[in-house]
C-alpha positions as CSV (number, residue, x, y, z in Angstrom):
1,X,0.0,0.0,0.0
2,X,1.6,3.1,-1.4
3,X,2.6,5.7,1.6
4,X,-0.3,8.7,1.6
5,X,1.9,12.1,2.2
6,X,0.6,14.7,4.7
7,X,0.7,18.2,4.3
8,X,0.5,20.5,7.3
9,X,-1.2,24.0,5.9
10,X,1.9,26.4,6.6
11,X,-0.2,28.4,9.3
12,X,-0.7,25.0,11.3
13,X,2.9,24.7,10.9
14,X,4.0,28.4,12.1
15,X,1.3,28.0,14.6
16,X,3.2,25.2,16.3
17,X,6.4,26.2,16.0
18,X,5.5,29.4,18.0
19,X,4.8,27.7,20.9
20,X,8.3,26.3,20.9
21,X,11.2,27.8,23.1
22,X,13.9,30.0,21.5
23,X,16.9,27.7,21.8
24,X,14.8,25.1,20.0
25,X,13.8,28.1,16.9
26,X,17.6,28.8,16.6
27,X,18.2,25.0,15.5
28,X,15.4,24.7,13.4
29,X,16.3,28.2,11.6
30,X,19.0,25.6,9.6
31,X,16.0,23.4,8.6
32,X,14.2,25.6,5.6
33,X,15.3,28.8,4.4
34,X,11.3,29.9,4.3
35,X,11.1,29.1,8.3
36,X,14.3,31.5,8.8
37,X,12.4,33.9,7.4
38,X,9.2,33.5,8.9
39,X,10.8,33.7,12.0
40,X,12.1,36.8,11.8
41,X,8.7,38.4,10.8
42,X,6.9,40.7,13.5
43,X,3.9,38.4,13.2
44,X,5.8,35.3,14.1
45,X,7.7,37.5,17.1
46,X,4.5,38.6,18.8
47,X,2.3,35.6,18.4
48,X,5.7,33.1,20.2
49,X,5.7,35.9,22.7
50,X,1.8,35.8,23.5
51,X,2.1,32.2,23.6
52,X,4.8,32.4,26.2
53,X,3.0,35.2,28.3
54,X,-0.4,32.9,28.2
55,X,1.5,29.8,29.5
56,X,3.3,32.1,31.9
57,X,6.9,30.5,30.4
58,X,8.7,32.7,32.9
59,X,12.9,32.5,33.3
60,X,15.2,33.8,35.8
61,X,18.1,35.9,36.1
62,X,19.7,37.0,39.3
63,X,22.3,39.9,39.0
64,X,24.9,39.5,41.9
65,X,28.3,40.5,42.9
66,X,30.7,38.6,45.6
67,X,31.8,42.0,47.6
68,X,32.6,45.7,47.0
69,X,36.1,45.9,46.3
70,X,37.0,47.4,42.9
71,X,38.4,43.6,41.3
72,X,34.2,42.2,42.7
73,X,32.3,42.3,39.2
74,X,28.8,41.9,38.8
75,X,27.4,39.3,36.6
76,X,24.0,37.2,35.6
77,X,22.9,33.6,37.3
78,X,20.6,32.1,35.3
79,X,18.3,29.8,37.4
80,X,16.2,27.2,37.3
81,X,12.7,27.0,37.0
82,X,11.9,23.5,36.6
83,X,10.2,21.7,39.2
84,X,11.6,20.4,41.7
85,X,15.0,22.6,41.5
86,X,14.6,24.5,43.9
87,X,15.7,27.7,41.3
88,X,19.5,26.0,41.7
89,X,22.2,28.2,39.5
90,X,22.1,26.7,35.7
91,X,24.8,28.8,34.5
92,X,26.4,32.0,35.7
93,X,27.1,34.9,32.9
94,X,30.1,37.4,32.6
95,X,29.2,40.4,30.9
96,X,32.5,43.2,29.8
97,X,29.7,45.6,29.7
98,X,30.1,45.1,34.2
99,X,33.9,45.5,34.3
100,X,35.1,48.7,35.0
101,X,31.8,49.8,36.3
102,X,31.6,53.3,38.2
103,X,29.0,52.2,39.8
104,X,26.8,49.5,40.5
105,X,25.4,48.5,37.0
106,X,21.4,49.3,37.1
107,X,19.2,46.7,35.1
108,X,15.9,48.6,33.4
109,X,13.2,46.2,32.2
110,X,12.6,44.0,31.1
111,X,10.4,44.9,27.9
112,X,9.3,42.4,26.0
113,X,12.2,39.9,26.7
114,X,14.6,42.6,26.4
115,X,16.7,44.5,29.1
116,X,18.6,47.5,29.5
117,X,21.4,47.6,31.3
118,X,23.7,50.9,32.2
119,X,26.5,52.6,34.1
120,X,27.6,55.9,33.6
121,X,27.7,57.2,30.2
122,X,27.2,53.7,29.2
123,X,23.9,52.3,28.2
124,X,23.0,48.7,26.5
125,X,20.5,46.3,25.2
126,X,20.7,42.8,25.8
127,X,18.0,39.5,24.4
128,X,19.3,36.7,27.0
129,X,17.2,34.7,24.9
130,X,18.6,35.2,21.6
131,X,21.7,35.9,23.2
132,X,22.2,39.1,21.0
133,X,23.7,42.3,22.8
134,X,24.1,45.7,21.6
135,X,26.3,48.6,23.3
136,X,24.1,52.0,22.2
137,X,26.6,54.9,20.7
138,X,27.1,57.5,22.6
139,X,24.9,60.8,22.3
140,X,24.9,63.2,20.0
141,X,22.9,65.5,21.7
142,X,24.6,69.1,22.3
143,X,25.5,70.2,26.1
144,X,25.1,73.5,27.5
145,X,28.1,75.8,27.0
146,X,30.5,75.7,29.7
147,X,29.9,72.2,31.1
148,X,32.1,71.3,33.9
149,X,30.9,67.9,34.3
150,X,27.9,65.7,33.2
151,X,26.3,62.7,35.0
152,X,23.5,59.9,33.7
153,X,20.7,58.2,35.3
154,X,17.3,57.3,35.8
155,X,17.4,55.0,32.5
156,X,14.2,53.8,31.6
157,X,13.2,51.3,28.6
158,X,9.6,50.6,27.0
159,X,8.1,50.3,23.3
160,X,5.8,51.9,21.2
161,X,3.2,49.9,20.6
162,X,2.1,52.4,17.6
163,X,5.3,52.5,15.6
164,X,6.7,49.2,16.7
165,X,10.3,50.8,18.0
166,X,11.8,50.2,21.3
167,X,12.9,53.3,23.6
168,X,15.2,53.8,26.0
169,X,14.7,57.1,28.0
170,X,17.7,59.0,30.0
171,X,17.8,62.0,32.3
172,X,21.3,64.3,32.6
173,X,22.7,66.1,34.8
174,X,25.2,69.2,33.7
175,X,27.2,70.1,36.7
176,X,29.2,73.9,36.3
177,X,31.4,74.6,38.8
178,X,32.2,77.7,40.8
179,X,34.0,80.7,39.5
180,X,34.9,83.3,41.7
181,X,36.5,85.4,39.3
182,X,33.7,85.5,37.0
183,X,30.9,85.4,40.3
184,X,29.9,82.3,39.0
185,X,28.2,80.4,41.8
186,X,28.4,76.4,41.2
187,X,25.1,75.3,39.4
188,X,23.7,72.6,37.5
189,X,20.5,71.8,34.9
190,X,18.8,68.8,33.8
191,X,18.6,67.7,30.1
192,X,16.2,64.3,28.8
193,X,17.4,62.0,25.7
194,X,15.3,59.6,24.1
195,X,17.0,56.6,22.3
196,X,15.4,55.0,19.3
197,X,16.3,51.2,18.4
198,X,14.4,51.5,15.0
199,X,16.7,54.4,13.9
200,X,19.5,54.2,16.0
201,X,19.8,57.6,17.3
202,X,19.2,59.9,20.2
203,X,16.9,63.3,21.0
204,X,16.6,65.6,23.3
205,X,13.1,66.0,25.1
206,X,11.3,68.1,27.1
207,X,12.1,67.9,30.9
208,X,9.9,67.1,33.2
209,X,8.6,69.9,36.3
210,X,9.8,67.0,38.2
211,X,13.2,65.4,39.3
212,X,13.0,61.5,39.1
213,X,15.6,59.2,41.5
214,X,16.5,56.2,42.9
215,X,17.7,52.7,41.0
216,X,15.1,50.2,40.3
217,X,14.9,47.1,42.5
218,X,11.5,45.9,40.3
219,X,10.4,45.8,36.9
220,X,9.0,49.8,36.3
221,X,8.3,49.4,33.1
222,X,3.8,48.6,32.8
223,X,2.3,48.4,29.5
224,X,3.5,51.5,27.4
225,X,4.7,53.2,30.4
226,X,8.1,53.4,32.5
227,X,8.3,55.0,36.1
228,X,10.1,56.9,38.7
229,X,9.8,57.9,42.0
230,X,10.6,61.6,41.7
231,X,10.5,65.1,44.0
232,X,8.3,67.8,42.9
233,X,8.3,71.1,44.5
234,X,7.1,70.4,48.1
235,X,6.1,66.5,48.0
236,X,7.1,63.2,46.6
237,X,5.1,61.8,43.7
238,X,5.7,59.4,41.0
239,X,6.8,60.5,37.6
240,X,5.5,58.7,34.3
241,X,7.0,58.3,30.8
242,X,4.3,57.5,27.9
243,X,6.4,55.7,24.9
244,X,4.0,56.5,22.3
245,X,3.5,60.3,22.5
246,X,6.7,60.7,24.1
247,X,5.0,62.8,27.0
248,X,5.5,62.9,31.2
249,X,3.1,63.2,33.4
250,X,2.3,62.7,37.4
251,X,0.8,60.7,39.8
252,X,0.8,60.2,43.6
253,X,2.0,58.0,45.8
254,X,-0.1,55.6,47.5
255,X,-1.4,56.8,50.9
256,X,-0.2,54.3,53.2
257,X,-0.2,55.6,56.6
258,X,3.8,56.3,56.7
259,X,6.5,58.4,55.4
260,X,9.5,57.8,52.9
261,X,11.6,58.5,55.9
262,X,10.5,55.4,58.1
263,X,9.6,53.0,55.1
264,X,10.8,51.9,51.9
265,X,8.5,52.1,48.8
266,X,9.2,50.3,45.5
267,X,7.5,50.4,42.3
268,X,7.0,47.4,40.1
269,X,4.6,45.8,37.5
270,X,2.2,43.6,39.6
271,X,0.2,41.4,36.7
272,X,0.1,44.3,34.4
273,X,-0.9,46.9,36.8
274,X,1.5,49.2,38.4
275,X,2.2,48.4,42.0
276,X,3.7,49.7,44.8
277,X,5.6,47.3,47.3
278,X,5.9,49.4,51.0
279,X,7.7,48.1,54.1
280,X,9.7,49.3,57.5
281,X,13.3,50.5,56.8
282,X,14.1,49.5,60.6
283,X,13.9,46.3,62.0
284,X,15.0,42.1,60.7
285,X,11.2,41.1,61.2
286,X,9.6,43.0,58.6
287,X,6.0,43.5,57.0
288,X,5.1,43.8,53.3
289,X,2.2,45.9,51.7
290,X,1.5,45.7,48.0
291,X,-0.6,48.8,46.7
292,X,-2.0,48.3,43.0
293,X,-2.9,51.3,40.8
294,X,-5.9,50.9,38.3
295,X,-8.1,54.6,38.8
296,X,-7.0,54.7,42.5
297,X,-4.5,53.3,44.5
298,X,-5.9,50.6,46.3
299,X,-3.8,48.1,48.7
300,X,-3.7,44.3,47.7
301,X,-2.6,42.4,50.1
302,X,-0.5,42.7,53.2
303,X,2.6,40.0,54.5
304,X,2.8,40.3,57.8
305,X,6.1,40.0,60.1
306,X,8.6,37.7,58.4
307,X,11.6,37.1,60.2
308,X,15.0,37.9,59.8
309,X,14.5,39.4,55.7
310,X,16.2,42.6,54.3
311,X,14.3,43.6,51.3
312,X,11.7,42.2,48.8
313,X,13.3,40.8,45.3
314,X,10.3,40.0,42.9
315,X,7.2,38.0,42.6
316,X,6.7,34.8,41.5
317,X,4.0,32.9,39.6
318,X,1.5,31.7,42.1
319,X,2.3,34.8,44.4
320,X,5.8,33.6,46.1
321,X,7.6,36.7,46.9
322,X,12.2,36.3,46.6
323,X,13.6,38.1,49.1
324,X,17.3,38.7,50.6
325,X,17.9,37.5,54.0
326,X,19.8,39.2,56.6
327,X,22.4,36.7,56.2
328,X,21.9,38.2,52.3
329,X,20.8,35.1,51.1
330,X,18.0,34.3,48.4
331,X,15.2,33.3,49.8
332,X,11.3,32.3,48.8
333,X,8.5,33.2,50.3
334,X,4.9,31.3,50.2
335,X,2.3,33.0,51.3
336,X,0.0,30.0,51.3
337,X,1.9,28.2,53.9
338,X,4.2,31.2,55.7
339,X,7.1,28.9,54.5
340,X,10.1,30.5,54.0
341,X,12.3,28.8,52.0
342,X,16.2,29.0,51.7
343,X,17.4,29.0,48.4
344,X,21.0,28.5,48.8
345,X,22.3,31.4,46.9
346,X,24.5,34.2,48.7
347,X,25.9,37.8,47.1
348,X,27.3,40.2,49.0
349,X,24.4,42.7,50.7
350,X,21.6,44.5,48.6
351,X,23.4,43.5,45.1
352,X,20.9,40.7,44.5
353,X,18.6,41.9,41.9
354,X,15.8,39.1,40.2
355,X,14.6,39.4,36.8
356,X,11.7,37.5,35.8
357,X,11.4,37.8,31.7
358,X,9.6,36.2,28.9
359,X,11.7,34.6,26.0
360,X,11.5,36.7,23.1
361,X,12.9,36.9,19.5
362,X,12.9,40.4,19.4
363,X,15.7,41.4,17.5
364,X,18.2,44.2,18.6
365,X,20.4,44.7,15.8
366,X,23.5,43.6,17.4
367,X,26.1,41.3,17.9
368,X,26.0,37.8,19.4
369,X,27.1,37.0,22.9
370,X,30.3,35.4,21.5
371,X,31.2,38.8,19.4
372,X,30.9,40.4,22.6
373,X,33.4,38.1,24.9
374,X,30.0,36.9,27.2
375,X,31.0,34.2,28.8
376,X,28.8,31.6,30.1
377,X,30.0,29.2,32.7
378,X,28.0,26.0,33.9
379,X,27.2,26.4,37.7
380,X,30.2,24.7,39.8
381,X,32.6,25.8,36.7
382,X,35.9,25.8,38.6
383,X,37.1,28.8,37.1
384,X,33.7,30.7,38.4
């Protein structure tokens, strides 16, 4: 009996393959020159990275250093989430973009799979997925006259849902010293720029009334939007960037019965929502609240006296909250069961940042990891 050949409709096909992971869509981009291509299409990007946001296919990074001596470098752990693996260390990452940091490298996003990482004058994109990194040029936009010094911060990433482009945001500060002889008295201004990945350039913008601050311990960036806390005039507030028409705009804090001097308040993207995370400053047994914006602020849910904890980390999928210990280890969180959970996992204190992110094929227009001397080094690697 003569074999009866198949043929799966090339929607049925694409369909399928968009529910598969990224490392499996790299290997199969050798198979047929038409599935390379169909890959690469916006179509096919979105529709794998709806599929992985409905089946909550969630990974984990954790950004770490060993101490705070100049030679301790920060770098990537990426950890498991299979069942049953307790989030053990797959593979840790070296990054050249941490070496020779000023500071302690900040980690915007992620959007869409993608994050932004920066330092300084230094700003970067980077797909852990795709493993595809890109080091943005530096800024062509002009400085005041006389500029002593200039200083970067408050980075901030997002996309444009209307034009399809990814942005990365950045606030400047030009520092002009003191001249007596002139009767110059030291000053300073502010300045915005507003990167482009679709055509690879930067603007200047108009500044905000408000000054934003502070390094992100959470995700800020929620649907379209990217936030800061930020000082106005006589209060704090929280500052907003819209991606689309490119415009600030204000909102207040959550009224939580406490001020920014006795208690800590983070922002973060709580299930699509922006959230606010608020808990003591004082004190190893501490208590959580998690305030949720949609019209009003209203509060969510409250954690009550956990002992021996420093600072919240992230959520996880069924509620679990990571958290650093005193002893500035990774810890979980079940709120189910009030089990806290040691995860094994040290750093030196409050560099432990968790990134929860999507896979995504997004492409950055880069280079690969290997171009760019990443190293990744199985967990237990005894040159790690």
């Amino acid at each position: 009996m003569p074999e009866t050949k198949v043929e799966v409709p090339e929607m049925v096909m694409l369909e399928i393959l968009s529910k598969l992971p990224v490392k499996s869509l790299t290997r199969f981009r050798c198979v047929c020159k038409p599935w390379c291509s169909s890959f690469q299409t916006p179509h096919f990007i979105t529709k794998h990275q709806q599929n992985n946001l409905h089946n909550n296919n969630l990974n984990l990074l954790l950004k770490r250093c060993q101490g705070n001596a100049r030679d301790d470098i920060y770098y990537f752990s990426q950890l498991s989430t299979e069942k049953g693996q307790n989030f053990s260390v797959q593979h840790n990452i070296h990054l050249p973009f941490f070496e020779d940091c000023w500071y302690a490298p900040v980690v915007s996003g992620p959007c869409n799979g993608l994050l932004c990482l920066h330092d300084a004058d230094k700003v970067a994109l980077w797909n852990p997925s795709t493993r595809e990194f890109k080091t943005l040029h530096q800024s062509t936009v002009q400085r005041p006259p006389s500029v002593d010094s200039t200083s970067f911060g408050c980075v901030g990433i997002g996309f444009d849902s209307q034009s399809g482009d990814y942005k990365v945001v950045r606030f400047v500060t030009n520092y002009f010293e003191e001249n007596e002889d002139e009767g110059l008295m030291g000053d300073w201004n502010h300045q915005v720029e507003l990167y482009s990945l679709k055509s690879d350039s930067w603007k200047e913008i108009s500044v905000p009334g408000v000054q934003p601050y502070g390094s992100p311990l959470f995700n800020n960036y929620v649907n379209g939007f990217y936030y800061w806390q930020a000082i106005g005039d006589s209060d704090y507030l929280i500052l907003s960037f819209d991606m689309v028409n490119e415009k600030f705009s204000a909102l207040p804090l959550p009224e939580f019965g406490g001020s920014l001097a006795e208690y800590y308040l983070e922002l973060l993207d709580f299930n699509g929502l922006l959230g606010a995370i608020v808990y003591p400053r004082e004190g190893t047994d501490k208590s959580f609240d998690l305030w949720v914006m949609n019209g009003s602020w209203t509060k969510q849910f409250s954690i009550e006296s956990l002992p021996r904890v420093e600072r919240p980390l992230g959520f996880w999928k069924n509620g679990e909250l990571f958290l650093e210990s005193s002893d500035h280890e990774l810890v979980l969180f079940d709120p189910s069961t009030r089990e806290l959970k040691s995860l094994g996992i040290h750093a030196y204190q409050e560099t432990m940042q968790i990134i929860a992110y999507v896979e995504s094929l997004v492409p950055i227009n880069g280079r690969s990891e290997r171009e760019e001397l990443i190293i990744r080094r199985p967990a237990g690697d005894a040159s790690d």
